[in-house]
Backbone as CSV, one residue per row, in Angstrom:
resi,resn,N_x,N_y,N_z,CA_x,CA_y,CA_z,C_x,C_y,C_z
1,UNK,0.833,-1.206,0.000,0.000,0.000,0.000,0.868,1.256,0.000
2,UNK,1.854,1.424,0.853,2.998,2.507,1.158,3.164,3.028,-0.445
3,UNK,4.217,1.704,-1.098,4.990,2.290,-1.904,4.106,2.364,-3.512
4,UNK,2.942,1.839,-3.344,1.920,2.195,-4.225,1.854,3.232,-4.783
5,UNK,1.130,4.038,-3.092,0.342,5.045,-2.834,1.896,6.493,-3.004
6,UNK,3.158,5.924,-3.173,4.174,6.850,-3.338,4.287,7.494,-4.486
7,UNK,4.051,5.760,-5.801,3.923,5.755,-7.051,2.854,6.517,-7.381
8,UNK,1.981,6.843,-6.571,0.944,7.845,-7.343,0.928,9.397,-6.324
9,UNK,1.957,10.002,-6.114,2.347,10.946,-5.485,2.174,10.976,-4.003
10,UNK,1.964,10.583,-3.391,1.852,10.949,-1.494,3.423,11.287,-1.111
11,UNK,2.955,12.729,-0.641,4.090,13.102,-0.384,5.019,12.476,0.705
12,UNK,6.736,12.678,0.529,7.133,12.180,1.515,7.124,12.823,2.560
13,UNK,6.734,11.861,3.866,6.749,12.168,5.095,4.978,12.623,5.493
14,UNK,4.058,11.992,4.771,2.653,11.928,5.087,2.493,10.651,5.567
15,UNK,0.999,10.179,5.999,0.558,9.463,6.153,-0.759,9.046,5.059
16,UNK,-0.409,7.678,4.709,-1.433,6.702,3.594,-2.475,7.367,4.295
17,UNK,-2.874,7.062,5.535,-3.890,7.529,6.312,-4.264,8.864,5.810
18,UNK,-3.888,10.001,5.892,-4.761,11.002,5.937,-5.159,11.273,4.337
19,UNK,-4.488,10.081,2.916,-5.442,10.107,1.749,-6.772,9.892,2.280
20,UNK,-7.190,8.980,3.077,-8.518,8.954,3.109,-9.930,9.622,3.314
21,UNK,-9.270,10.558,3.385,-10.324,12.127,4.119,-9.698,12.800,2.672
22,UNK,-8.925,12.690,1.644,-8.699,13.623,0.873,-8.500,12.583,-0.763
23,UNK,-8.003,11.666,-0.724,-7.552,11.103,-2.568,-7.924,9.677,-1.846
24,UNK,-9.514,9.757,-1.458,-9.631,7.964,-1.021,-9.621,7.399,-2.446
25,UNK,-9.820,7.757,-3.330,-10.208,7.154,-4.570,-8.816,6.348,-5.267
26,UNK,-7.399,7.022,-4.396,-6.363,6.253,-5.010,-5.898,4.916,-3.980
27,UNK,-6.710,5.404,-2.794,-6.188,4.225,-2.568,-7.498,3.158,-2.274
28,UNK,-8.363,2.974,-3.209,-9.551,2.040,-3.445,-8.667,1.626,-4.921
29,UNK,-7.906,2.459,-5.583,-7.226,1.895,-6.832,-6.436,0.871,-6.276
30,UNK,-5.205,1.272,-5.168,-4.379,-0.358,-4.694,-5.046,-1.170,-4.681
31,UNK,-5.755,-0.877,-3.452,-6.780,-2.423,-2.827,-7.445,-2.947,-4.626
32,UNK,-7.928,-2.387,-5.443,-8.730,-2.825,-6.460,-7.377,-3.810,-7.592
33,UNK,-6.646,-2.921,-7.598,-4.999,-3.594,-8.361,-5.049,-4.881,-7.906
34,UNK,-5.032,-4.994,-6.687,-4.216,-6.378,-5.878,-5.733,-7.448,-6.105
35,UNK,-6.660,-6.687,-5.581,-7.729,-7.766,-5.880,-8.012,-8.626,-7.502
36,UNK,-7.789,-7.841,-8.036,-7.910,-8.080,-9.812,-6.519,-8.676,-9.953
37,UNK,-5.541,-8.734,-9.410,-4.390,-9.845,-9.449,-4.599,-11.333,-9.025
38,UNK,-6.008,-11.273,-8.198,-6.063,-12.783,-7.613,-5.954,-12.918,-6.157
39,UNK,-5.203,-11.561,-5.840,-5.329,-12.068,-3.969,-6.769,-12.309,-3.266
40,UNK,-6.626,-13.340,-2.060,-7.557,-13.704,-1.675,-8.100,-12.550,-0.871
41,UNK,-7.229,-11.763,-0.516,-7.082,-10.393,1.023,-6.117,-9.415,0.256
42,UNK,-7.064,-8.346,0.969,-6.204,-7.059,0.987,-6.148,-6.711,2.157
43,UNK,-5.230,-5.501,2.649,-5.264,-4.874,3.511,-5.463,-3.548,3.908
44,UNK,-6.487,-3.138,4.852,-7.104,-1.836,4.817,-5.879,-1.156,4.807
45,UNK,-5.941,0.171,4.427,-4.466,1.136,4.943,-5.203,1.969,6.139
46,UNK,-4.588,0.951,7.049,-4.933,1.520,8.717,-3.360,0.865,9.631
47,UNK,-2.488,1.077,8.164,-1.039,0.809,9.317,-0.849,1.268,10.253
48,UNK,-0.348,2.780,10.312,-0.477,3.957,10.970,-1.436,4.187,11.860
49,UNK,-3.193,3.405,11.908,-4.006,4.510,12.211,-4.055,4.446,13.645
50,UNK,-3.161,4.434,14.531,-3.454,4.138,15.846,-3.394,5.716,16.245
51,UNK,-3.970,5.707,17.624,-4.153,7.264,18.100,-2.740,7.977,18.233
52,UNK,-1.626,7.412,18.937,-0.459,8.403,18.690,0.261,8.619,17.678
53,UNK,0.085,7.581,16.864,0.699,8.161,15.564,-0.159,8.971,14.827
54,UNK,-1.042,8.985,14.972,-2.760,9.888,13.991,-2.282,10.908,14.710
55,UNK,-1.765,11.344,15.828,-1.928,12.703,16.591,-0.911,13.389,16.168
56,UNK,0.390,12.983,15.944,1.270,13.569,15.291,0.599,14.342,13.881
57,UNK,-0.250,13.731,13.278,-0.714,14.848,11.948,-2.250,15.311,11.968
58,UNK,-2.659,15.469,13.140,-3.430,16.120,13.369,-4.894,15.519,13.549
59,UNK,-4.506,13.928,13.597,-5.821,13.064,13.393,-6.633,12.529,14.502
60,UNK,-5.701,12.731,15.791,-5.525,12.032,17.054,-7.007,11.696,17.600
61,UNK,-7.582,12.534,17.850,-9.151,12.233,17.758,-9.974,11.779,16.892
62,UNK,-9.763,11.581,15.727,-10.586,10.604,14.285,-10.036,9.354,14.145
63,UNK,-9.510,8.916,15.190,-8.760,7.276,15.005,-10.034,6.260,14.815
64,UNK,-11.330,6.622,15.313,-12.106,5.738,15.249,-12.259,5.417,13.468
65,UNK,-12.501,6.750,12.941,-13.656,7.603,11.864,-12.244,6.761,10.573
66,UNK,-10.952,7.389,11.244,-9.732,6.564,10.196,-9.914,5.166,10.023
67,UNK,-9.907,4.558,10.776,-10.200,2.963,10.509,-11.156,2.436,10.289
68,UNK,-12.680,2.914,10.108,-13.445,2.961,9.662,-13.493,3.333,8.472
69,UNK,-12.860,3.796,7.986,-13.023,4.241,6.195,-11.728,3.736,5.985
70,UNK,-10.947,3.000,6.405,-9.930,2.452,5.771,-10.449,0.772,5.272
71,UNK,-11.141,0.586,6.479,-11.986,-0.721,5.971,-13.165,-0.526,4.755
72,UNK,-14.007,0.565,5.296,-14.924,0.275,3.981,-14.219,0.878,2.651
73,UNK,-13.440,1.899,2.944,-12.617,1.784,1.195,-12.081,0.507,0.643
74,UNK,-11.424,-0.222,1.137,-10.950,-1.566,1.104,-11.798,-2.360,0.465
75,UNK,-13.500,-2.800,1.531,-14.450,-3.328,0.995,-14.547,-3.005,-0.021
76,UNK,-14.913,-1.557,-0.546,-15.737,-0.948,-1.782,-14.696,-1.713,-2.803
77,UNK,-13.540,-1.370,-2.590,-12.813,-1.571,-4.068,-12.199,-3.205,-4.547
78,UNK,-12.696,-3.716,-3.178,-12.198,-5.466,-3.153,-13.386,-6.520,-3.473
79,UNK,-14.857,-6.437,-3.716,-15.744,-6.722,-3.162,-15.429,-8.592,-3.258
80,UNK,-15.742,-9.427,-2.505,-15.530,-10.886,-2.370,-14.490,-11.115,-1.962
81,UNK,-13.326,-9.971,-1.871,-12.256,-10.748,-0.696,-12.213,-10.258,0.444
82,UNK,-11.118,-11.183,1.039,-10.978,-10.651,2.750,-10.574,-9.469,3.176
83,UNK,-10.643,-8.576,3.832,-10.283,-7.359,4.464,-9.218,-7.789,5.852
84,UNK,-8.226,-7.680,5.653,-7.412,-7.649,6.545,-7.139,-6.155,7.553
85,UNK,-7.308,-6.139,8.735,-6.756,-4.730,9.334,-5.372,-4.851,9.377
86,UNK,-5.032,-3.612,9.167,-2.943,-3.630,9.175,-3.176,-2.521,10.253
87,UNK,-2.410,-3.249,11.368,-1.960,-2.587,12.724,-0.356,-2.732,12.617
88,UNK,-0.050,-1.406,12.497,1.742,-1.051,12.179,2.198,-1.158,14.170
89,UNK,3.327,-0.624,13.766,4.216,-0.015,15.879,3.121,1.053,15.819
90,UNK,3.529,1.591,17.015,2.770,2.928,17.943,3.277,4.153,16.633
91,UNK,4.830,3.901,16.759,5.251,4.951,16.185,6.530,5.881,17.153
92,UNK,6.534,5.096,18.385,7.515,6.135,19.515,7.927,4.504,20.134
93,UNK,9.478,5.211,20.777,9.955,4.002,21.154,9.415,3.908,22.749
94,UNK,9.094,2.661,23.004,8.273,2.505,23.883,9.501,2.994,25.205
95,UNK,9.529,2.787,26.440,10.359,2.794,27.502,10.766,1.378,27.931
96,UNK,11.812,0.962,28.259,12.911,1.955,28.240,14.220,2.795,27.686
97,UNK,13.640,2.035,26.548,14.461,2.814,25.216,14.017,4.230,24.625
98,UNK,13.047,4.785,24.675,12.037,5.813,24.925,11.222,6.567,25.742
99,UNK,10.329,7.466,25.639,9.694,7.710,26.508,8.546,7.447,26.445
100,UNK,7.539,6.386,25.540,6.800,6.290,25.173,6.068,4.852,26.783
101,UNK,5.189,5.249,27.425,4.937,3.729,28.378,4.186,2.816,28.005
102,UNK,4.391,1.861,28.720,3.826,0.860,27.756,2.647,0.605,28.024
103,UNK,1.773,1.263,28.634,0.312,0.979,29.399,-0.242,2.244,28.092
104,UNK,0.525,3.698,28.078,-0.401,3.956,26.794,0.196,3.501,25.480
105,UNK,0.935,2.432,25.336,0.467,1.704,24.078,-0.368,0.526,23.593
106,UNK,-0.272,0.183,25.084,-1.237,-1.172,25.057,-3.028,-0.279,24.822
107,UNK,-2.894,0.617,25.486,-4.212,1.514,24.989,-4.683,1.790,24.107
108,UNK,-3.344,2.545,23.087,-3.831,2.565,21.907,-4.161,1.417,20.733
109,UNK,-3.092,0.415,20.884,-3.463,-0.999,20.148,-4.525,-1.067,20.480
110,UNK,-5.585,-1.398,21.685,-6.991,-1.754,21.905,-7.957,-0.888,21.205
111,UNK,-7.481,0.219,21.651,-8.266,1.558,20.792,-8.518,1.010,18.911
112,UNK,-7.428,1.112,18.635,-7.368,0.621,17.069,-8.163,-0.740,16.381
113,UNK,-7.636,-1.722,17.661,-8.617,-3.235,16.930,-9.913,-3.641,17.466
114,UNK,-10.168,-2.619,18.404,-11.969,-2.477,18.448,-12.461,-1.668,17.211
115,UNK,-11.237,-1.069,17.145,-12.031,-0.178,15.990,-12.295,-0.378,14.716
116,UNK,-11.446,-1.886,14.288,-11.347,-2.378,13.483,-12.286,-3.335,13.003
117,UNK,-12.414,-3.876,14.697,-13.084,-5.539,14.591,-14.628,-4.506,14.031
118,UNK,-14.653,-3.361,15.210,-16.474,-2.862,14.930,-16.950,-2.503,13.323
119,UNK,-15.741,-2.502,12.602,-15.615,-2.129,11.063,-15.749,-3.101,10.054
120,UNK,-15.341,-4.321,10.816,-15.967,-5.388,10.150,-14.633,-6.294,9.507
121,UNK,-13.543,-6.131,9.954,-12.237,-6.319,9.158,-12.439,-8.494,9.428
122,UNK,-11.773,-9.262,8.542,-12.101,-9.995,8.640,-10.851,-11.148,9.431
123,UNK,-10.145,-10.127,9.630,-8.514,-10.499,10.326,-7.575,-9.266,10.996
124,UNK,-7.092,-9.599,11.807,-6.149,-8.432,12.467,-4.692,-8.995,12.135
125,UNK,-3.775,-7.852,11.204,-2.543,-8.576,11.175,-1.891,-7.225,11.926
126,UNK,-0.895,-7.918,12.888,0.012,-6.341,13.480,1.229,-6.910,12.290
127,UNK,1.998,-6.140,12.260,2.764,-6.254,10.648,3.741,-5.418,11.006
128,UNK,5.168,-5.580,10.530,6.623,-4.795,10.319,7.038,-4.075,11.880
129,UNK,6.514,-5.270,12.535,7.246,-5.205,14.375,8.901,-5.433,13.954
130,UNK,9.955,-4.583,14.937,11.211,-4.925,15.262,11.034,-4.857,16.466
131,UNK,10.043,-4.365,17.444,9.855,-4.779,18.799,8.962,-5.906,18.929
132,UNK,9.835,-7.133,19.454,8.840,-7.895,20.103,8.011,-7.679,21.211
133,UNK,8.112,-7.074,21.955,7.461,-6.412,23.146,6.365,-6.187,22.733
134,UNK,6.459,-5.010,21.649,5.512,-4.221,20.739,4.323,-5.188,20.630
135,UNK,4.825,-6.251,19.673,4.475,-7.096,18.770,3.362,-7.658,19.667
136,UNK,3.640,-8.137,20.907,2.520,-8.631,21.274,1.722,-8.235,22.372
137,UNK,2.160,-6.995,22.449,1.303,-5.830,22.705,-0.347,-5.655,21.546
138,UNK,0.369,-5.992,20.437,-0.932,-6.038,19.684,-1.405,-6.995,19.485
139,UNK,-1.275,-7.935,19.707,-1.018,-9.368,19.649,-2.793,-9.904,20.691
140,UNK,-1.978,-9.085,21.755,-2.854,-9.405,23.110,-3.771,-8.997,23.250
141,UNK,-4.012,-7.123,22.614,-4.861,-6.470,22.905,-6.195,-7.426,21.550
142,UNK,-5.400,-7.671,20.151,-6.731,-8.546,19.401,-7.382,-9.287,19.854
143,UNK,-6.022,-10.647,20.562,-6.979,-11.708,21.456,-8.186,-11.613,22.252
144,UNK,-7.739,-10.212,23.246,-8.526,-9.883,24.130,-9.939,-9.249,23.721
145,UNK,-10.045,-8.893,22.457,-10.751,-8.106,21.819,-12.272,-8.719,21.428
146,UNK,-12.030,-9.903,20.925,-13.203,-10.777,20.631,-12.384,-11.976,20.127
147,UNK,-13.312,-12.806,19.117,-13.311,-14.134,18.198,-12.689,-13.372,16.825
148,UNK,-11.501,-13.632,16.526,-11.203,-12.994,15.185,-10.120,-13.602,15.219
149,UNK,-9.239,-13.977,14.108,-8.350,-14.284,13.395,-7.141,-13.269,13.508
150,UNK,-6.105,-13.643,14.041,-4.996,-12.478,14.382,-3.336,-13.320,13.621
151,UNK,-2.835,-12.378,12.595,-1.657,-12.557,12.095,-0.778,-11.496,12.472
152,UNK,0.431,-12.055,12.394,1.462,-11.253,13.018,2.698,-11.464,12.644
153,UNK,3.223,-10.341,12.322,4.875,-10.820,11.464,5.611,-9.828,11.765
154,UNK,7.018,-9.859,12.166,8.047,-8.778,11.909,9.063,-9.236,10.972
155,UNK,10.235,-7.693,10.659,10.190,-7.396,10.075,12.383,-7.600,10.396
156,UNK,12.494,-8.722,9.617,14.464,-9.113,10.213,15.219,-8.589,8.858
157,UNK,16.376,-8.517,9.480,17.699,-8.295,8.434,18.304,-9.120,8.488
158,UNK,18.595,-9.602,7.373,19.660,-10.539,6.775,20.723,-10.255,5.989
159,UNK,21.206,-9.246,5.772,21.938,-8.785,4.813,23.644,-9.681,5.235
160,UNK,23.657,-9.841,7.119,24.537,-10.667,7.044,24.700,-11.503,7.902
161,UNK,23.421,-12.007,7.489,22.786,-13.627,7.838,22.910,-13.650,8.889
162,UNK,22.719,-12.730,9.589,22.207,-12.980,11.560,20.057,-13.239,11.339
163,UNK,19.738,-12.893,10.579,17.931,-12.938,10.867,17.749,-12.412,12.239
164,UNK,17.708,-11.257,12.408,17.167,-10.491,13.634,16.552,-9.640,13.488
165,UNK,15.595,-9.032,14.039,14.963,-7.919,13.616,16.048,-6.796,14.753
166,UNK,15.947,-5.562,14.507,16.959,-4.386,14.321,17.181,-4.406,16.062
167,UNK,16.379,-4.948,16.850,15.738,-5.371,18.048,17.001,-6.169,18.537
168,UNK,16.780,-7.068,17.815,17.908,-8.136,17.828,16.878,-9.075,18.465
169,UNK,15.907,-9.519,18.047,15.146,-10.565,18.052,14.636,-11.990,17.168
170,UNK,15.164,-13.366,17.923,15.434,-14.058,16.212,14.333,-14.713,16.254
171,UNK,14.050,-15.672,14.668,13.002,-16.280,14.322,12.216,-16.982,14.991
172,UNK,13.220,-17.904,16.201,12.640,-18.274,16.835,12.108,-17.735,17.960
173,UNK,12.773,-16.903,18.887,11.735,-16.095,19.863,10.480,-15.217,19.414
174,UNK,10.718,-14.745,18.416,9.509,-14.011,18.040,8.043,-15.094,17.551
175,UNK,8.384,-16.251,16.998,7.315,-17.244,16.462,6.854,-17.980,17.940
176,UNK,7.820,-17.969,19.090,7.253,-18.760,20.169,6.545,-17.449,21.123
177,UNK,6.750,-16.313,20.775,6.167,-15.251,22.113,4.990,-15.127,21.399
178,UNK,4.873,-15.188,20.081,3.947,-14.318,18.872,2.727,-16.012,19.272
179,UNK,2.958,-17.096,18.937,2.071,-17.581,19.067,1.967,-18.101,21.072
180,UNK,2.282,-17.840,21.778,1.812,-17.917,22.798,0.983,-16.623,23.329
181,UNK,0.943,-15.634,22.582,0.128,-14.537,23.036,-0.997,-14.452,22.051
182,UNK,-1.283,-15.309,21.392,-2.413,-15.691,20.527,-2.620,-15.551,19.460
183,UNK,-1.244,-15.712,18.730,-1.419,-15.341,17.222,-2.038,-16.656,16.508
184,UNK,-2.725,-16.694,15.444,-2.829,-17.751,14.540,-2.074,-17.794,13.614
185,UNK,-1.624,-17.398,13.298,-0.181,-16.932,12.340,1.109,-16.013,12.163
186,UNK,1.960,-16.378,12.185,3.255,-16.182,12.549,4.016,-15.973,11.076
187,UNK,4.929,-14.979,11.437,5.702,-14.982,9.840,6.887,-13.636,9.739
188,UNK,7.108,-13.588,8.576,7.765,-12.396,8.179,7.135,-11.410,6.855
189,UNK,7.357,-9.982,7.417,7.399,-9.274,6.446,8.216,-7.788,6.343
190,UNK,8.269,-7.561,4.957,8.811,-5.993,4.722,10.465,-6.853,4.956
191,UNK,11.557,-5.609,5.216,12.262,-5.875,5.615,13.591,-6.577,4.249
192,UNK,13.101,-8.123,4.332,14.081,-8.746,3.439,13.405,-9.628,1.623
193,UNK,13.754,-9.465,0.866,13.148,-9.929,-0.161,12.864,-11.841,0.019
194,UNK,12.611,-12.396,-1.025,12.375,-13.521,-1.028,13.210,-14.637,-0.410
195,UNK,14.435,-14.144,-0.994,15.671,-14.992,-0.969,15.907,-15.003,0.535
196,UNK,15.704,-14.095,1.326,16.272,-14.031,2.619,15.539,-14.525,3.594
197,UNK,13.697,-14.080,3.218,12.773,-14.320,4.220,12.899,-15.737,3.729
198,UNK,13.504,-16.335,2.935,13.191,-18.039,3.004,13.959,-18.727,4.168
199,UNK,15.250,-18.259,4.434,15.953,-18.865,5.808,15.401,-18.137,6.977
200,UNK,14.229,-17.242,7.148,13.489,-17.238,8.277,12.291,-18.042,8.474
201,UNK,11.588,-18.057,7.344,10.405,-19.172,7.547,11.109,-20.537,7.302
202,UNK,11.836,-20.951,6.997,12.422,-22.269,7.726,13.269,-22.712,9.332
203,UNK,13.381,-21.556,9.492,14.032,-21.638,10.777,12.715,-21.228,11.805
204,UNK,11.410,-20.799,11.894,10.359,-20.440,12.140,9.140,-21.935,11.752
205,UNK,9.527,-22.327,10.807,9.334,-23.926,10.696,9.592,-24.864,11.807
206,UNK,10.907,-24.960,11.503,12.164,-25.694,12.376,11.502,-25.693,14.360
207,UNK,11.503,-24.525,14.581,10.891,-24.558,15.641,9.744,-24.667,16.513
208,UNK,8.720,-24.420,15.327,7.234,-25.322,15.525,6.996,-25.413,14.506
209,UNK,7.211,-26.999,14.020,6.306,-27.471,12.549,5.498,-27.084,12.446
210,UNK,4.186,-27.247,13.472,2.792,-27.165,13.369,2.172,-25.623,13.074
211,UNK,3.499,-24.995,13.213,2.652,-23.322,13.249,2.021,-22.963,11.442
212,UNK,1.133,-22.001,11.474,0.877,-21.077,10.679,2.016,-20.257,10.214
213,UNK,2.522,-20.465,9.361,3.667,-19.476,8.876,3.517,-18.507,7.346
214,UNK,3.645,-17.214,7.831,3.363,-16.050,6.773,4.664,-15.669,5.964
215,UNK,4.374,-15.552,4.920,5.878,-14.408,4.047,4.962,-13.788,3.276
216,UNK,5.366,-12.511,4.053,5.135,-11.257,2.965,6.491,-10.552,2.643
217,UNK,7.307,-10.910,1.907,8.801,-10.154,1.584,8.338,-8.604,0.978
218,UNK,9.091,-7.640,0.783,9.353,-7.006,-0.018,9.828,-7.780,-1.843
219,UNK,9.771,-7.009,-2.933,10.590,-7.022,-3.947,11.878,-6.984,-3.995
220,UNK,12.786,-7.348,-3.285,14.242,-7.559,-2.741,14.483,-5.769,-1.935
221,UNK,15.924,-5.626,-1.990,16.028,-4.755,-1.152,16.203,-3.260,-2.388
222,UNK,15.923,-2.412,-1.856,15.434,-0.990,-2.673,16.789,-0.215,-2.790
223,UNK,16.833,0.613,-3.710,18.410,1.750,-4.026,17.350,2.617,-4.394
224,UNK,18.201,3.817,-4.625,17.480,4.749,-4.846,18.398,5.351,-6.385
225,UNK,17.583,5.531,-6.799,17.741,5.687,-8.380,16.728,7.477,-8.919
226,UNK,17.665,8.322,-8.847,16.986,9.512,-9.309,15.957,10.028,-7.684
227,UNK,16.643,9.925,-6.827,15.774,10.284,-5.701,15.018,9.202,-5.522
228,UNK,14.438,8.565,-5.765,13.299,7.464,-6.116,13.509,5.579,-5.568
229,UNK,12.874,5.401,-4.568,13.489,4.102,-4.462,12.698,3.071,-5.855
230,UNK,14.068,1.895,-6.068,13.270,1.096,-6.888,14.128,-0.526,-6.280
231,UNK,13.251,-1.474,-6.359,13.002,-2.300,-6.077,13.328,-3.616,-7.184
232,UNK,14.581,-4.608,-6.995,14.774,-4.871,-8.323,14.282,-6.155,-8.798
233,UNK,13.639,-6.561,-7.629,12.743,-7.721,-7.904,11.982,-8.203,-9.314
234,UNK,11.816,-8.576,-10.036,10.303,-8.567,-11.184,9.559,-9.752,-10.902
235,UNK,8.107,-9.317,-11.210,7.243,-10.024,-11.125,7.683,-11.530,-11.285
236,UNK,8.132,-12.274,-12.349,8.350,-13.626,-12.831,9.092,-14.295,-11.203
237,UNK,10.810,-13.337,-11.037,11.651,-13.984,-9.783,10.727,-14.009,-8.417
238,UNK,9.822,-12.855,-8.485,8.694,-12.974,-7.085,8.234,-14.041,-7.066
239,UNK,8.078,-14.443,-8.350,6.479,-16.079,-8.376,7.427,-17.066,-7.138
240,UNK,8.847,-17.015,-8.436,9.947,-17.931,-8.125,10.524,-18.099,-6.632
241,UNK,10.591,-17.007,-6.335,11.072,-16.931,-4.747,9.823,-17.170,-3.711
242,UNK,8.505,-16.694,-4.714,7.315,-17.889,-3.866,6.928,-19.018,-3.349
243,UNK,7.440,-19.822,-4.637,6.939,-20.654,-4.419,8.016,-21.456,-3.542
244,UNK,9.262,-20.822,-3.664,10.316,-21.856,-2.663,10.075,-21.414,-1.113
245,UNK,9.057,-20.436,-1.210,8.300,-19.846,0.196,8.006,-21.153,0.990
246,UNK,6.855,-21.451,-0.040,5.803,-22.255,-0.081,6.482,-23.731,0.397
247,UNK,7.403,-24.099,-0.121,8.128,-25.587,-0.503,8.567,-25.348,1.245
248,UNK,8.771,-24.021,1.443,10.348,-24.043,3.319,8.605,-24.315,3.868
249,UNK,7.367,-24.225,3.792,6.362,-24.612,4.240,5.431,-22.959,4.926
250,UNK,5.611,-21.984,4.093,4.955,-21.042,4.207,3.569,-21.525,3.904
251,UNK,1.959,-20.661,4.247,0.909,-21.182,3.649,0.407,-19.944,3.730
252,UNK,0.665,-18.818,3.955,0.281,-17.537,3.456,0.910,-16.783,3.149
253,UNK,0.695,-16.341,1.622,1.957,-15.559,1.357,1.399,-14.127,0.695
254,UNK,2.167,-13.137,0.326,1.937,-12.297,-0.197,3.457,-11.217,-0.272
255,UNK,2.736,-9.951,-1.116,3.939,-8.904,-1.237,4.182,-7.696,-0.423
256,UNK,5.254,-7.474,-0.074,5.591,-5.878,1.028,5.986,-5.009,0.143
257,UNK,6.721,-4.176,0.830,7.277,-3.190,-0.612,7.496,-3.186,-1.900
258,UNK,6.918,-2.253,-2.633,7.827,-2.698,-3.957,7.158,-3.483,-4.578
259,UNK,6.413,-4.455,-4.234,5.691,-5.342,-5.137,4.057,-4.900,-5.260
260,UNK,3.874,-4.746,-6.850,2.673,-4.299,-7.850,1.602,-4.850,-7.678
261,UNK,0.510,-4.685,-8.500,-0.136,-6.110,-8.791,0.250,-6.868,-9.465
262,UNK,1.368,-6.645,-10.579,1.923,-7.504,-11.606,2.784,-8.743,-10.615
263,UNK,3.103,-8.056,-9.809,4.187,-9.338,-8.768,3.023,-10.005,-7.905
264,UNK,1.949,-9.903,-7.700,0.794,-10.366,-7.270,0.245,-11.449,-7.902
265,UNK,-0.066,-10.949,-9.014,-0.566,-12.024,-10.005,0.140,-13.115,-10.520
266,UNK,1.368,-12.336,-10.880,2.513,-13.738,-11.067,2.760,-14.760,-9.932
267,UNK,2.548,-14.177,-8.490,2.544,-15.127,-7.620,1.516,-15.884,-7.440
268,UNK,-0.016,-15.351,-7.913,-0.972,-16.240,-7.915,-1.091,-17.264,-9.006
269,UNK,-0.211,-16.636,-9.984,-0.381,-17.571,-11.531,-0.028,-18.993,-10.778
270,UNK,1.827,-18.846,-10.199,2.734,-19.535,-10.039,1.642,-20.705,-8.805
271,UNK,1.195,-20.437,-7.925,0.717,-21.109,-6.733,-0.375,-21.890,-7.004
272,UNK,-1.228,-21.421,-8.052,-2.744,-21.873,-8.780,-2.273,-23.001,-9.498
273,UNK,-1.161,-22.505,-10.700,-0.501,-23.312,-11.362,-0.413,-24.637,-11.137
């Protein structure tokens, strides 16, 4: 959704979020892209929409009204697939690395996936955690929330093959805290392209066969070319680095950065296939 919604101007240093009170119509175009590629789910753009990060641009009080029209834009432009809520971090580093406490973040996560569930979303994923803490901070507040379906993935570096998220948290602690605080699915996203998130969902395997395991990679890792990040992935190597997703024993997969609907579809060609 991010780097979509970049491709069709959002300036840098806004929030996807506040298109929706102003250019909802471009981002009913993502969600509509990805659906017409074959995905089963989209995801509302309600990364961001939690109350302290909404307050930073002036939204702090419309957190309900934001995630509420992040879902029904979603609906409108997806109609027959799933609506996923995307619950991002707070946005501030919690304490004691910050000053942010952790009682008002556990607040605001609750704040957000009531607000979600009352919207009708058909899954809660918290998504691109490097705090595990964080992570199931949102984790807990879904569980606690009602009967709903909760996915959850962060977000590791591999560039030299440690798999940690920036945290320094590895595959395996995060898949055993993530599903003991009630996730139904466990995984990776953003972060590392195909090639890399494959030695995390096997090592995330490795440590509970039985789990639910997610890859949502990015399109490999991004340069910036003319100011402009680009992503050097193509659609065809996405299918490819899918399906060896699939083989390390991923069973939900999809794209993070950088990837189109064209890298969508090729991954649905490849999996249908």
């Amino acid at each position: 959704m991010g780097t979509e919604l970049m491709r069709a101007g959002l300036p840098q240093g806004h929030l996807p979020e506040e298109w929706l009170m102003t250019r909802a119509e471009s981002i009913s175009a993502v969600s509509a892209g990805y659906a017409g590629a074959g995905s089963d789910a989209v995801y509302a753009c309600t990364f961001g929409a939690n109350r302290i990060n909404l307050a930073k641009h002036g939204l702090g009080d419309q957190m309900a009204e934001v995630n509420r029209m992040g879902v029904a834009t979603a609906r409108k432009a997806a109609p027959g697939k799933m609506v996923f809520g995307s619950v991002g971090p707070i946005g501030e580093m919690l304490e004691p690395y910050g000053d942010l406490p952790e009682d008002d973040a556990r607040a605001a996560f609750a704040e957000q996936v009531a607000a979600l569930i009352y919207s009708g979303v058909d899954a809660i994923v918290s998504e691109t955690n490097t705090n595990l803490d964080e992570a199931v901070m949102a984790v807990t507040a879904a569980r606690s929330a009602g009967d709903i379906a909760i996915l959850a993935s962060m977000a590791f570096e591999g560039a030299d093959k440690s798999y940690r998220t920036v945290m320094g948290t590895t595959p395996e602690q995060a898949v055993e805290a993530l599903l003991a605080a009630g996730a139904d699915a466990v995984g990776i996203n953003c972060g590392l392209g195909g090639v890399n998130a494959l030695e995390v969902v096997k090592r995330m395997k490795a440590a509970h066969p039985q789990a639910i395991i997610m890859a949502k990679p990015n399109a490999g890792l991004p340069s910036l070319d003319g100011g402009k990040l680009v992503y050097a992935t193509n659609p065809d190597d996405f299918a490819r680095e899918g399906l060896a997703l699939r083989d390390a024993g991923a069973a939900i997969l999809g794209g993070c950065c950088g990837t189109t609907p064209a890298h969508l579809a090729a991954l649905a060609r490849a999996l249908r296939g």
